[in-house]
N, C-alpha and C positions, 0 to 999 in steps of 0.2 A: 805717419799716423795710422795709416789703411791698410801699411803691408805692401810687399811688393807685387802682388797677383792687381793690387788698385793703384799703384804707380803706374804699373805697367801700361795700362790703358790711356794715359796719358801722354801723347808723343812729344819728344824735347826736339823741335824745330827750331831751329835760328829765324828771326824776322827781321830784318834790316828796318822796316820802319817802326819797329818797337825798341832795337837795339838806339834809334837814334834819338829817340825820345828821352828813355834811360838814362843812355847815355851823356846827354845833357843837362842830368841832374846834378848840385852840386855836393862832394864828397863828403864837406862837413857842414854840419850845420848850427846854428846860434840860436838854441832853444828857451836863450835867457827870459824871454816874454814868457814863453808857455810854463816854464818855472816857475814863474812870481807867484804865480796863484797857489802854486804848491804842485801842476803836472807834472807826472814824472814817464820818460820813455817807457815800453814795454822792456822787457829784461830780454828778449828773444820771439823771432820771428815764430818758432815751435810754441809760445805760450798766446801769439795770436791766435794762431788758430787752434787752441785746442780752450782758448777763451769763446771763438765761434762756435764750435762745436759744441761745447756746454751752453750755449744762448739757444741754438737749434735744437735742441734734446725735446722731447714732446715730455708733460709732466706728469711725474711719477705713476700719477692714477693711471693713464693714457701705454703705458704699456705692457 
């Protein structure tokens, strides 16, 4: 989203007690509850955050 000069600044270390966390999530899941009402999953991890990043935007007048 930032480009790679602001990836970059962000180091990719392994954690063993966050891989274990993770890790222990389960693979699939049964969203039948959160469906009934009508929720639907996001379409992709890239439209989260670029759904956060339109929420943090300061408004129109403001820049």
């Amino acid at each position: 989203m930032a480009g790679d000069r602001a990836a970059d600044l962000v180091p990719v270390v392994p954690d063993p007690a966050v891989e274990a966390v993770v890790g222990s999530w389960p693979a699939v899941f049964d969203n039948t509850r959160a469906a009934a009402p009508g929720l639907e999953p996001d379409p992709s991890p890239l439209s989260l955050v670029q759904d956060h990043l339109a929420d943090q935007a300061p408004p129109r007048g403001d820049r």
